[in-house]
MIBA-824489 format. One line per field, with one value per atom (N, C-alpha, C): residue in one letter; residue number from 1; x, y, z; atom name. Coordinates in Angstrom, 3 decimals, always signed. Example, Ala and Ser with C-alpha at 12.3 -4.5 7.8 and 13.67 -1.06 7.14 Angstrom:
// MIBA-824489
res: c(a | a | a | s | s | s)
n: c(1 | 1 | 1 | 2 | 2 | 2)
east: c(+13.190 | +12.300 | +13.200 | +12.850 | +13.670 | +12.900)
north: c(-5.690 | -4.500 | -3.300 | -2.250 | -1.060 | +0.030)
up: c(+7.800 | +7.800 | +7.800 | +7.080 | +7.140 | +7.870)
atom: c(N | CA | C | N | CA | C)
END
This chain:
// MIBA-824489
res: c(x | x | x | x | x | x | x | x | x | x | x | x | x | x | x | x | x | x | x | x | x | x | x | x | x | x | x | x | x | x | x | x | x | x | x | x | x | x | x | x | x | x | x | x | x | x | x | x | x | x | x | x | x | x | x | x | x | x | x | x | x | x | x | x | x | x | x | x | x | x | x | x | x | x | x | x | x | x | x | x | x | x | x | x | x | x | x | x | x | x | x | x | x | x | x | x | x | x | x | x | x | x | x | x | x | x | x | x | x | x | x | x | x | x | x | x | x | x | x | x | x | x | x | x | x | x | x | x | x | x | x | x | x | x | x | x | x | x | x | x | x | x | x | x | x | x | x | x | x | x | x | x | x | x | x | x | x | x | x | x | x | x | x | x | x | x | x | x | x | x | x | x | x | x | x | x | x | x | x | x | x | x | x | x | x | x | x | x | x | x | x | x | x | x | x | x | x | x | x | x | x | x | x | x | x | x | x | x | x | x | x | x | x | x | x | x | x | x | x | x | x | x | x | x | x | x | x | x | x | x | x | x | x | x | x | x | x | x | x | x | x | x | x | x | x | x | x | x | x | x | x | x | x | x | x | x | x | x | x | x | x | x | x | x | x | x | x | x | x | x | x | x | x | x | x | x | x | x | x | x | x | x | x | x | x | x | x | x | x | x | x | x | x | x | x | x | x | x | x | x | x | x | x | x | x | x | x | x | x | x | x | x | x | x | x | x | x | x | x | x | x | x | x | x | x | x | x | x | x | x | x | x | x | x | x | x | x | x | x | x | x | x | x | x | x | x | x | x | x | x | x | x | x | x | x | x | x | x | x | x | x | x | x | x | x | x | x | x | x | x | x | x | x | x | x | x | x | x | x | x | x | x | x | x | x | x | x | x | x | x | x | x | x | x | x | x | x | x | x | x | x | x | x | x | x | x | x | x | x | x | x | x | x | x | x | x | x | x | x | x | x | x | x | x | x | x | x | x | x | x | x | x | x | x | x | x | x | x | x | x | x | x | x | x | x | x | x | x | x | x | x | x | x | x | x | x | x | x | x | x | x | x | x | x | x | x | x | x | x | x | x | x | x | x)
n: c(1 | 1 | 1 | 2 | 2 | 2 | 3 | 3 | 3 | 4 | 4 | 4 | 5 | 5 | 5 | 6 | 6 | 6 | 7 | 7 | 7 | 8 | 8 | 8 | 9 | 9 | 9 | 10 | 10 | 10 | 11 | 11 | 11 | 12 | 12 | 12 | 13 | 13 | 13 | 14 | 14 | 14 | 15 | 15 | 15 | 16 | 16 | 16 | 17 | 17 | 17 | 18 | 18 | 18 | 19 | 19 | 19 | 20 | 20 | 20 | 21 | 21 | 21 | 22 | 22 | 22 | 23 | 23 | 23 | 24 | 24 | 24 | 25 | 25 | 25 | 26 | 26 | 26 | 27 | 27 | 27 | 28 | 28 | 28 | 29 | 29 | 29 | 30 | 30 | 30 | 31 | 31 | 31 | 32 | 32 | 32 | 33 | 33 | 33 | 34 | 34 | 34 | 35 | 35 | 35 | 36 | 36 | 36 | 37 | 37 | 37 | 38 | 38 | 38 | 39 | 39 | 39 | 40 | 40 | 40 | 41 | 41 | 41 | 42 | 42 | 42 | 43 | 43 | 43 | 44 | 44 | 44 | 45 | 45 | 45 | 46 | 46 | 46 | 47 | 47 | 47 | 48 | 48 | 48 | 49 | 49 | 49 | 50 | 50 | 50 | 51 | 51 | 51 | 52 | 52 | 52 | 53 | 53 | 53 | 54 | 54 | 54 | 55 | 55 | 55 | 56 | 56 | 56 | 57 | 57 | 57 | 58 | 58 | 58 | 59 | 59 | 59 | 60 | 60 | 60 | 61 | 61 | 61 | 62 | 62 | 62 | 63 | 63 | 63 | 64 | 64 | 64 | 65 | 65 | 65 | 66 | 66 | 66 | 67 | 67 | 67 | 68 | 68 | 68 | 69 | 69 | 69 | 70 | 70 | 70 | 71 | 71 | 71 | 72 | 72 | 72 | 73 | 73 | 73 | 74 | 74 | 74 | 75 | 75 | 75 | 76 | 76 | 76 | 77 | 77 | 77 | 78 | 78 | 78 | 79 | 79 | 79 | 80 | 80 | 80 | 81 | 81 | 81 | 82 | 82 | 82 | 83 | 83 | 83 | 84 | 84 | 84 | 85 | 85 | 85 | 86 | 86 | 86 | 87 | 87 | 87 | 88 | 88 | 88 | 89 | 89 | 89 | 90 | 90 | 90 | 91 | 91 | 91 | 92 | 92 | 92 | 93 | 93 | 93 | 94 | 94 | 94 | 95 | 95 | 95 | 96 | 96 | 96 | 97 | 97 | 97 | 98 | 98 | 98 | 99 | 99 | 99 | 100 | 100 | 100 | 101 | 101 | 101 | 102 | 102 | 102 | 103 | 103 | 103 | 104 | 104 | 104 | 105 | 105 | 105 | 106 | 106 | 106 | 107 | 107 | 107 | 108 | 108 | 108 | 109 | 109 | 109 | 110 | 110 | 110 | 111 | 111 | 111 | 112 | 112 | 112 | 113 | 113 | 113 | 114 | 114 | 114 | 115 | 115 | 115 | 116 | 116 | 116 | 117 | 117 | 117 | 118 | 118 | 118 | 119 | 119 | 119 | 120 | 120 | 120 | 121 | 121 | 121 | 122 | 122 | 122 | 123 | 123 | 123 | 124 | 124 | 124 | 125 | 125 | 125 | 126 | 126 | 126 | 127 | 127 | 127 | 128 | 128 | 128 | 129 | 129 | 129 | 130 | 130 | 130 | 131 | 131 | 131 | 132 | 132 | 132 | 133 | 133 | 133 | 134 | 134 | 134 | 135 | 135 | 135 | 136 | 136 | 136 | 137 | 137 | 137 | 138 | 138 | 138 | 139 | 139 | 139 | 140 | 140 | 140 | 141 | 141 | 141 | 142 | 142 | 142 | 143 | 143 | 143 | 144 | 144 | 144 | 145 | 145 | 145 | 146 | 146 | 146 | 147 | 147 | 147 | 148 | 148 | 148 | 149 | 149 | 149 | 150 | 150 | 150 | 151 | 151 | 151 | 152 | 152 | 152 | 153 | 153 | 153 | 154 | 154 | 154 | 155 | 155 | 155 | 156 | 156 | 156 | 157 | 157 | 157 | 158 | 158 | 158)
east: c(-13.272 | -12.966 | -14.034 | -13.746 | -14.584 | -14.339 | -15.759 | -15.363 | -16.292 | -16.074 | -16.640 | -17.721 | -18.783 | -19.733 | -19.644 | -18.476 | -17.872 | -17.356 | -17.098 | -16.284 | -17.109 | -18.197 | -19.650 | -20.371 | -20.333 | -20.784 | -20.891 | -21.769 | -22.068 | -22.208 | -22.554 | -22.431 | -23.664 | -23.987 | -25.650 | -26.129 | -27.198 | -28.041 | -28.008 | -27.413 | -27.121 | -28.187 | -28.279 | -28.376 | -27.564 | -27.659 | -26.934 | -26.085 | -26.579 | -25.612 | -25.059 | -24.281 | -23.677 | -24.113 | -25.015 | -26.249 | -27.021 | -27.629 | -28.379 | -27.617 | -26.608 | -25.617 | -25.573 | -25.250 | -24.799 | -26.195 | -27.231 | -28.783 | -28.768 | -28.793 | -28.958 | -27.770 | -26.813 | -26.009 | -26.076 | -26.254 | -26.753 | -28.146 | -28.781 | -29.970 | -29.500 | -29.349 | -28.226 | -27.253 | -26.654 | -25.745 | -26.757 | -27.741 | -29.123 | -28.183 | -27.279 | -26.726 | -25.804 | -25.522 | -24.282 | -22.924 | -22.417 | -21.261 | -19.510 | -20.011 | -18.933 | -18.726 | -20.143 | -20.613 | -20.173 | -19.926 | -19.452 | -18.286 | -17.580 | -16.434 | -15.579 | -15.507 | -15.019 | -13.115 | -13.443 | -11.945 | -10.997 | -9.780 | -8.994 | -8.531 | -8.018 | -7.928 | -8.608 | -9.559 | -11.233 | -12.339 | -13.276 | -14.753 | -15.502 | -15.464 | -15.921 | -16.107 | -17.431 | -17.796 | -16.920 | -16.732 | -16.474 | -17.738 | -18.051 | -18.913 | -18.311 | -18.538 | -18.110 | -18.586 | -18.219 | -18.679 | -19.858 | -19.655 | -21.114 | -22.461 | -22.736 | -23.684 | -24.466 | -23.156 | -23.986 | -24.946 | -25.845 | -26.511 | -25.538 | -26.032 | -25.257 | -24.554 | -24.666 | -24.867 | -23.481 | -23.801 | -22.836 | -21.277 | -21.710 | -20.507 | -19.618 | -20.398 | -19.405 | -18.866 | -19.173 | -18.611 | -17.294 | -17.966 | -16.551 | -15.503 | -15.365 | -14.821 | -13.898 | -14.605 | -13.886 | -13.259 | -13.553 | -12.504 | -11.797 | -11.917 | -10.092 | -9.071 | -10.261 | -8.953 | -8.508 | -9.009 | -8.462 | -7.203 | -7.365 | -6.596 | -5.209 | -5.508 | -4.634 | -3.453 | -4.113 | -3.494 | -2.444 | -3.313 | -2.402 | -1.245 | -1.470 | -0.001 | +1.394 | +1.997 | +3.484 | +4.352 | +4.738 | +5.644 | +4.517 | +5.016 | +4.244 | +4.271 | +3.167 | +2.687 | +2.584 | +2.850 | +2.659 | +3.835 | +4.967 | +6.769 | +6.619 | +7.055 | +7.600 | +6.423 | +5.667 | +4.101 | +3.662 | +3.906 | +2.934 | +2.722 | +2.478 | +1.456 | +1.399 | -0.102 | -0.900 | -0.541 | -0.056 | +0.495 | -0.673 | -0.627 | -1.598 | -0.026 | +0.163 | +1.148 | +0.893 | -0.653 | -0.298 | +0.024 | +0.481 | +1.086 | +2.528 | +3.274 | +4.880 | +5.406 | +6.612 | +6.893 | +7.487 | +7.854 | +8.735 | +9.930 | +10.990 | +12.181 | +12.969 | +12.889 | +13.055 | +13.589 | +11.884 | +11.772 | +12.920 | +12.894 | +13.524 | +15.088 | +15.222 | +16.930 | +17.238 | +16.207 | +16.539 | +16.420 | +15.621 | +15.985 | +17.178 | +17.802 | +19.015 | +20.143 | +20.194 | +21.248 | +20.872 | +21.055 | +20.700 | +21.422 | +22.550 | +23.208 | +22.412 | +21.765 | +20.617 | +19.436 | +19.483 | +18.171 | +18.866 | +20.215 | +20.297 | +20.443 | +21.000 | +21.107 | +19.499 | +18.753 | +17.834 | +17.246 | +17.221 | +16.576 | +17.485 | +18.293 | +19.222 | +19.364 | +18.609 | +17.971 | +16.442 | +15.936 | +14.679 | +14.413 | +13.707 | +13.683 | +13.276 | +13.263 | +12.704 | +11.151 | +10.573 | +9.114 | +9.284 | +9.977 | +9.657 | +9.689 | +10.563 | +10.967 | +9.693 | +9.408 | +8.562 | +7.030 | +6.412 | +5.590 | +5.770 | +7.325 | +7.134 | +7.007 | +7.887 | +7.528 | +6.488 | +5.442 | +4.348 | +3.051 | +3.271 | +2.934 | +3.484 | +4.715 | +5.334 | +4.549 | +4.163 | +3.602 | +2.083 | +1.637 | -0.223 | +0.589 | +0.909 | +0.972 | +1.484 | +2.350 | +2.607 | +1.283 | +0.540 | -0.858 | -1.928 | -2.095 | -2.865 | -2.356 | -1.172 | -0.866 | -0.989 | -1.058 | -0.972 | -2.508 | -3.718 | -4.891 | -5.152 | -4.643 | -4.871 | -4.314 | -3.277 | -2.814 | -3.713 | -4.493 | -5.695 | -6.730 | -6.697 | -8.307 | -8.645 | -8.447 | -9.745 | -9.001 | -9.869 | -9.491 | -9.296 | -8.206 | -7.704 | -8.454 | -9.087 | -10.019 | -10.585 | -11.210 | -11.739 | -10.489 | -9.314 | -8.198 | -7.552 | -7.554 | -7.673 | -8.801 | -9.935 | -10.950 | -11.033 | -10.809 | -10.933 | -9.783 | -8.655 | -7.739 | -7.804 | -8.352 | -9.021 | -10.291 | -11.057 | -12.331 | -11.586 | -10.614 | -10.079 | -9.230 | -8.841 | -7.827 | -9.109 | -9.855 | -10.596 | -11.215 | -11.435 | -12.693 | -11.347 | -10.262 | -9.081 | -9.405 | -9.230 | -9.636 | -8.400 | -7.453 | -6.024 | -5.169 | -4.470 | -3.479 | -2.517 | -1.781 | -1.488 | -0.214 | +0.457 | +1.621 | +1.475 | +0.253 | -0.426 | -0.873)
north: c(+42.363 | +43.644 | +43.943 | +44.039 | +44.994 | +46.212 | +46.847 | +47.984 | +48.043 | +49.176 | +49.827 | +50.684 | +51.217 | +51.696 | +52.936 | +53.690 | +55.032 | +55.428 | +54.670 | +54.407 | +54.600 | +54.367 | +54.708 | +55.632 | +56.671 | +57.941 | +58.555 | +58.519 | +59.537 | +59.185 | +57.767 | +56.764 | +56.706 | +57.024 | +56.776 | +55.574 | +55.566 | +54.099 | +53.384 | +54.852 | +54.226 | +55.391 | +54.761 | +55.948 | +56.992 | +58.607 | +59.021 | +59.269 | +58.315 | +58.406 | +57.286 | +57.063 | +55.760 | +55.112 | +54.891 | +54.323 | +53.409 | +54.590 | +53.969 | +53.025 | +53.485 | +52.608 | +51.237 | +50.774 | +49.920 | +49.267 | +49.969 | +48.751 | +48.109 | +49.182 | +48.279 | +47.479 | +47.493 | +46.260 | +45.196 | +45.376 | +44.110 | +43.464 | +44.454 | +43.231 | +42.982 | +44.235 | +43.645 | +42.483 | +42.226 | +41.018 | +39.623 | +39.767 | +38.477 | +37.576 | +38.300 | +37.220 | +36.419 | +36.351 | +35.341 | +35.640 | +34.673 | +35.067 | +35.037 | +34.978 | +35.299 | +36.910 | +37.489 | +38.926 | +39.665 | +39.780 | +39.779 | +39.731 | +40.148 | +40.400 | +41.241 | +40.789 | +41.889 | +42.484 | +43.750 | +44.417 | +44.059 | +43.343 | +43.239 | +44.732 | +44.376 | +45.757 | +46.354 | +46.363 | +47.257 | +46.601 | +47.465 | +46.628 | +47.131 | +47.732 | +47.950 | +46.429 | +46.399 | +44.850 | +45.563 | +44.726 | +45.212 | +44.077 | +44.838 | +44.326 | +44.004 | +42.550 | +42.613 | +43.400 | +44.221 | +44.837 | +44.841 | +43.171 | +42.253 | +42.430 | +42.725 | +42.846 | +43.952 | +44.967 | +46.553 | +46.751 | +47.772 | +47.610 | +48.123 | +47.363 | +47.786 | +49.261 | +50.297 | +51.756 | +52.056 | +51.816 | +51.889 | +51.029 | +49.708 | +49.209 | +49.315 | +49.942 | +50.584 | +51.922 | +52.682 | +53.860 | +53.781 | +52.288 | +51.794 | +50.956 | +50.320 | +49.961 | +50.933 | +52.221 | +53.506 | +53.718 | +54.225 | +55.099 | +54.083 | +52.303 | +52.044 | +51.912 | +51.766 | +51.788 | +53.374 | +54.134 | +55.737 | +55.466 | +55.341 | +55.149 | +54.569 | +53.385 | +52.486 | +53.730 | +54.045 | +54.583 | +56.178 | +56.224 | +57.532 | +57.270 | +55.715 | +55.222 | +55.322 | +55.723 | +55.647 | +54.415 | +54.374 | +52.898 | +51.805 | +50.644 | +50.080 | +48.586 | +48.181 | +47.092 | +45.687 | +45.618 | +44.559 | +43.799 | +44.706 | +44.106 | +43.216 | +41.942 | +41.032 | +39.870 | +40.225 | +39.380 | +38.693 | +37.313 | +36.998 | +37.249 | +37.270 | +38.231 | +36.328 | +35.917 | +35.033 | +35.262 | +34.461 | +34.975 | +33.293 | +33.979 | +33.102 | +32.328 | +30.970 | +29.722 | +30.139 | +30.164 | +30.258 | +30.883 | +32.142 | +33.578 | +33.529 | +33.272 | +32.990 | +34.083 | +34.800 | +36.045 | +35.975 | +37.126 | +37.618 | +37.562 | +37.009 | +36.633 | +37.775 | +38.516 | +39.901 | +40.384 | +40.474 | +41.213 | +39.647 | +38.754 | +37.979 | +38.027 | +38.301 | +38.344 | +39.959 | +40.820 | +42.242 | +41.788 | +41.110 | +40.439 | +40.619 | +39.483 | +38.882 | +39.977 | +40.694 | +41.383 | +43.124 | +43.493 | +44.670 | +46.033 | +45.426 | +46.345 | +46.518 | +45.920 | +46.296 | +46.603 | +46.757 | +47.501 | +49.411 | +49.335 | +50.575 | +51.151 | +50.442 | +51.034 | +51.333 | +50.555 | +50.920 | +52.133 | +52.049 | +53.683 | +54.713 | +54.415 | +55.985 | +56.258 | +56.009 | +55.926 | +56.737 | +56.945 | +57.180 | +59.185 | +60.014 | +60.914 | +61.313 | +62.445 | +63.243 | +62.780 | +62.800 | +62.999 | +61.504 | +60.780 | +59.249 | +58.125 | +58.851 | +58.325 | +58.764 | +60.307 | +61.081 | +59.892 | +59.256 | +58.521 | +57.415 | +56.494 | +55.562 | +55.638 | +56.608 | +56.705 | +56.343 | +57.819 | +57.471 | +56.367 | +55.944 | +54.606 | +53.621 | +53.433 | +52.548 | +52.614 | +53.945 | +54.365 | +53.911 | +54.183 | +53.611 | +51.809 | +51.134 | +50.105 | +49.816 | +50.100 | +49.990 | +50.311 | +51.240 | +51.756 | +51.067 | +50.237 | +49.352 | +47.775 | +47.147 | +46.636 | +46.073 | +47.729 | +48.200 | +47.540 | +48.217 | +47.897 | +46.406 | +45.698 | +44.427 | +43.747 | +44.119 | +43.579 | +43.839 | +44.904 | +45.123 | +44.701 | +43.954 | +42.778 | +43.141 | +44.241 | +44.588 | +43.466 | +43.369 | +42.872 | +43.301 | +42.881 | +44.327 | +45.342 | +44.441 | +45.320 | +46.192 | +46.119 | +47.015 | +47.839 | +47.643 | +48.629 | +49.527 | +48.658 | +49.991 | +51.113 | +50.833 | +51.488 | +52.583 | +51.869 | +53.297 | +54.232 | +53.878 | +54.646 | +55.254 | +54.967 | +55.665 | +56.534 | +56.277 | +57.229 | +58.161 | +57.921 | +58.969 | +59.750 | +59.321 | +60.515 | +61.357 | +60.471 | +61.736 | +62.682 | +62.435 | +62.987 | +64.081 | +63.499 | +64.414 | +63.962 | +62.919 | +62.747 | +62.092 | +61.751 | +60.633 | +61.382 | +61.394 | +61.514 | +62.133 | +63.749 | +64.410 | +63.890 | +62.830 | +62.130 | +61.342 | +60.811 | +59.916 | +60.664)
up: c(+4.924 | +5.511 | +6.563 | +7.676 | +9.201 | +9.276 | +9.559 | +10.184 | +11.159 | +12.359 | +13.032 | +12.405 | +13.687 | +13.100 | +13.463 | +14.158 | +13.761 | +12.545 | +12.207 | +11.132 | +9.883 | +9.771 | +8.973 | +8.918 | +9.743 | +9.826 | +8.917 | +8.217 | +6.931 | +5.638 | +5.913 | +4.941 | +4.489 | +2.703 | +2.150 | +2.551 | +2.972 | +3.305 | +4.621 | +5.591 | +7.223 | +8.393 | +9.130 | +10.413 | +10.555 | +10.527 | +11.305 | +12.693 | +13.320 | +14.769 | +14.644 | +15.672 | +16.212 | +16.412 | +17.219 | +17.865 | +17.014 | +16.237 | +15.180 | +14.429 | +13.594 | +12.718 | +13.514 | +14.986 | +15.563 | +15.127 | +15.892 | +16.034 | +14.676 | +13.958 | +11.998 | +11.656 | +12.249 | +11.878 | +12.569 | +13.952 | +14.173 | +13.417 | +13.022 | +12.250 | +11.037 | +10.440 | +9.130 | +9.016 | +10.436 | +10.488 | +10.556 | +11.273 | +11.320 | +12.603 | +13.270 | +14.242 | +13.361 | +12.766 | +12.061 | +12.676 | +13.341 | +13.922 | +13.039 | +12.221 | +10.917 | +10.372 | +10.830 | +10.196 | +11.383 | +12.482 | +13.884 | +14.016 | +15.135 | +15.811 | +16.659 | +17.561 | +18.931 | +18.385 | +18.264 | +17.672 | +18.758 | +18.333 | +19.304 | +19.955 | +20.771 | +22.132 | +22.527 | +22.469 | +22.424 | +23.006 | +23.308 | +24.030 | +22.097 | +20.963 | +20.170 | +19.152 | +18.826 | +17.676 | +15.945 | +15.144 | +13.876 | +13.318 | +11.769 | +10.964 | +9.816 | +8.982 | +7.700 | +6.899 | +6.414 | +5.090 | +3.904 | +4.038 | +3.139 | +4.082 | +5.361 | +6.027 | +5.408 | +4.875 | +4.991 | +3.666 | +3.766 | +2.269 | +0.998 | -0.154 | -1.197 | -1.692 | -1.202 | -1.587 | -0.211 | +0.985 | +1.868 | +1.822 | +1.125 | +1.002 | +0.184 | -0.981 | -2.289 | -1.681 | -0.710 | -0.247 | +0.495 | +1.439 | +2.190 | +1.113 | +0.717 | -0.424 | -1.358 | -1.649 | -2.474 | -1.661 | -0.180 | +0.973 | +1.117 | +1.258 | +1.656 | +0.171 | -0.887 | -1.982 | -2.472 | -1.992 | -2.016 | -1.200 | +0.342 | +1.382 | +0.798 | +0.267 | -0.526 | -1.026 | -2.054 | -2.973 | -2.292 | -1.830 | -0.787 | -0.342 | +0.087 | +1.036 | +0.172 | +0.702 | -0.091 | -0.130 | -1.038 | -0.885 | -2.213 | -2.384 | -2.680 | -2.024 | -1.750 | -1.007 | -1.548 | -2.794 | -3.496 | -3.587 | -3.624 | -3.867 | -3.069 | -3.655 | -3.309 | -2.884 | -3.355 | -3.423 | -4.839 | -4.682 | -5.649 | -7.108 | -7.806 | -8.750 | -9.683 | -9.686 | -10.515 | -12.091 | -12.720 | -13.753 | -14.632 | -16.241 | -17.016 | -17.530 | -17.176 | -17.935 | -19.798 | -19.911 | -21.493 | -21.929 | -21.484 | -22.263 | -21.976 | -23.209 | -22.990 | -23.229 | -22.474 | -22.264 | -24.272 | -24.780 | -25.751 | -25.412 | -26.250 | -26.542 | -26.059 | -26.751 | -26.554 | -25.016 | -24.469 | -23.101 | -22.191 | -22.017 | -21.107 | -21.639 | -22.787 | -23.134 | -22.447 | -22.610 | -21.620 | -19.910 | -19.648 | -18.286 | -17.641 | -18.705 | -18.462 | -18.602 | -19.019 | -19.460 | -19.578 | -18.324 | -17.663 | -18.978 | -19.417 | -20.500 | -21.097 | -22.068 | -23.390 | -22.946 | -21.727 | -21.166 | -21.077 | -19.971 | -20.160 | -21.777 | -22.498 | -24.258 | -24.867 | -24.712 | -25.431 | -24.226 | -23.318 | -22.142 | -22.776 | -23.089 | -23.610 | -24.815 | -26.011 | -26.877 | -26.840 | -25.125 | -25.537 | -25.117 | -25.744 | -25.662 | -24.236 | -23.881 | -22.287 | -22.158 | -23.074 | -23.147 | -22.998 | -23.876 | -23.650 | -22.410 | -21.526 | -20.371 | -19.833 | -19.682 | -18.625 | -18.386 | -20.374 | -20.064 | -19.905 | -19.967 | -19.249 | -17.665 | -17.163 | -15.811 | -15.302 | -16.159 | -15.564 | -15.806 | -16.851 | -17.023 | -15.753 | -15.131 | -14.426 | -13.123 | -13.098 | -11.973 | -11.740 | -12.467 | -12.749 | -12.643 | -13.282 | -12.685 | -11.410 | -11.105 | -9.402 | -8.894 | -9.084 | -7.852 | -8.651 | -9.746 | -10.033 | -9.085 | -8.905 | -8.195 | -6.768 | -6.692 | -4.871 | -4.784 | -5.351 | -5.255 | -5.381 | -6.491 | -6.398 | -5.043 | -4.059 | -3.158 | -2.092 | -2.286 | -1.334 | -1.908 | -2.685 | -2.342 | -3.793 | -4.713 | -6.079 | -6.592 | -7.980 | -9.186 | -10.105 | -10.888 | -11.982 | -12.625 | -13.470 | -14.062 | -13.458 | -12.233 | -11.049 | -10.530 | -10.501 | -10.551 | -11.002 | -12.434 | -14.014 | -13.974 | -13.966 | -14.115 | -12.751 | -11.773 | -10.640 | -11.154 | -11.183 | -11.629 | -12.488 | -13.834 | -15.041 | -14.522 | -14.060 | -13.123 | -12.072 | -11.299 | -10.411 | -11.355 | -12.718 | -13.040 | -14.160 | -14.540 | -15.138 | -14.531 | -13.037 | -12.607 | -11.468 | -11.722 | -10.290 | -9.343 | -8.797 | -7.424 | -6.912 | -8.002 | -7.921 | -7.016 | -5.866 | -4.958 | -6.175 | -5.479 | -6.103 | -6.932 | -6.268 | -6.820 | -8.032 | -8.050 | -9.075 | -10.241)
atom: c(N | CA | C | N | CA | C | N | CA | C | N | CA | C | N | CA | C | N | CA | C | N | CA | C | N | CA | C | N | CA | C | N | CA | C | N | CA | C | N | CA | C | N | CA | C | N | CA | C | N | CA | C | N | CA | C | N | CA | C | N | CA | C | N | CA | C | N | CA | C | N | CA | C | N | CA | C | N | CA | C | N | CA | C | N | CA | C | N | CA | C | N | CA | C | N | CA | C | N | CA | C | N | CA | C | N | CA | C | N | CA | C | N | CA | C | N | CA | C | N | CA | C | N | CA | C | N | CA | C | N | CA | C | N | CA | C | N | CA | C | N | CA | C | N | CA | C | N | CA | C | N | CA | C | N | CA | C | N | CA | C | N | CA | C | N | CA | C | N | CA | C | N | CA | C | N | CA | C | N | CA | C | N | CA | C | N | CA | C | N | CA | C | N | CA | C | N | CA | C | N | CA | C | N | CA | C | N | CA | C | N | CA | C | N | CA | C | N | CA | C | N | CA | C | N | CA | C | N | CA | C | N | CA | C | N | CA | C | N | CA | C | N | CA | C | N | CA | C | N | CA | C | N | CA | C | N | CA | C | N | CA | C | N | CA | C | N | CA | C | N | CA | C | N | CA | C | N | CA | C | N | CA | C | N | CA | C | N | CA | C | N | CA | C | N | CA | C | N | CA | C | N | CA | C | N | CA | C | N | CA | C | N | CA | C | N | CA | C | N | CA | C | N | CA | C | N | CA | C | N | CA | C | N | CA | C | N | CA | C | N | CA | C | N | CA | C | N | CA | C | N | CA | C | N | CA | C | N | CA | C | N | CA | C | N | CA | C | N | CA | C | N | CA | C | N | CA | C | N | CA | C | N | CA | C | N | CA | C | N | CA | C | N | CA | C | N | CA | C | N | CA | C | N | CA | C | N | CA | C | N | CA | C | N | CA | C | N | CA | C | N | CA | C | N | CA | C | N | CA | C | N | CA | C | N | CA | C | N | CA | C | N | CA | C | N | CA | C | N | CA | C | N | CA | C | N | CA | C | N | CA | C | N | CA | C | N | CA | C | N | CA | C | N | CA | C | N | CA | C | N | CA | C | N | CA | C | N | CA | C | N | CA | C | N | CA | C | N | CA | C | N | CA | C | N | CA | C | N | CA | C | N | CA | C | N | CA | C | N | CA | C | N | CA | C | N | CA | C | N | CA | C | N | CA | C | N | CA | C | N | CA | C | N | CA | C | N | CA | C | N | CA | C)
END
């Protein structure tokens, strides 16, 4: 991940101006031209992320997986998902697969309240998802999500 050093403004462990932010990333970068890069369309450089000190990059890091999560839609459909070979699904869940009927029978079976938390269960996984498609790792996905809903910080939909 790059960013600009507008883009850093107000960030613990930086310069306050522009200016400043720019000079310390270039030494922060040490010249490595991997840590570097001219933003396409722009005369502006971007910085990797790993250049910045530890305290600033966990800030940038929170603001794009906030960002993430704001976005509507989900980003992950139709991507991927790394699955463990040794965990063989339940008999069960793949015969409901197959046969969309005994899925609606057992949903209409389930009370108001019961749906309401699968919903929202369905939902925390989709935006645990979303995050893994933006770079975290689960566990680091669960847990923000568990830290943003205790603390309210979760996008009002969430």
């Amino acid at each position: 991940m790059y960013v600009v050093a507008k883009e850093l403004l107000g960030l613990p462990g930086l310069p306050t101006t522009t200016k400043g932010i720019r000079e310390a990333l270039s030494r922060y970068s040490g010249g490595l031209p991997q840590m570097v890069r001219k933003r396409a369309g722009s005369k502006a450089f971007e910085y990797h992320i790993d250049c910045l000190p530890a305290q600033a990059r966990e800030a940038v890091k929170e603001r794009h997986f906030k960002s993430v999560l704001e976005q509507p839609g989900c980003k992950s459909v139709g991507l991927p998902v790394k699955r463990n070979s040794a965990v063989k699904p339940r008999e069960e869940l793949e015969i409901m697969r197959q046969c969309p009927a005994l899925v609606e029978r057992e949903v209409s079976t389930l009370t108001d309240d019961q749906k309401r938390v699968a919903d929202a269960r369905a939902l925390l996984a989709q935006e645990v998802e979303k995050l893994r498609a933006a770079g975290m790792s689960r566990i680091a996905a669960v847990t923000f999500i568990a830290d943003g809903s205790r603390q309210g910080t979760l996008p009002a939909r969430v």
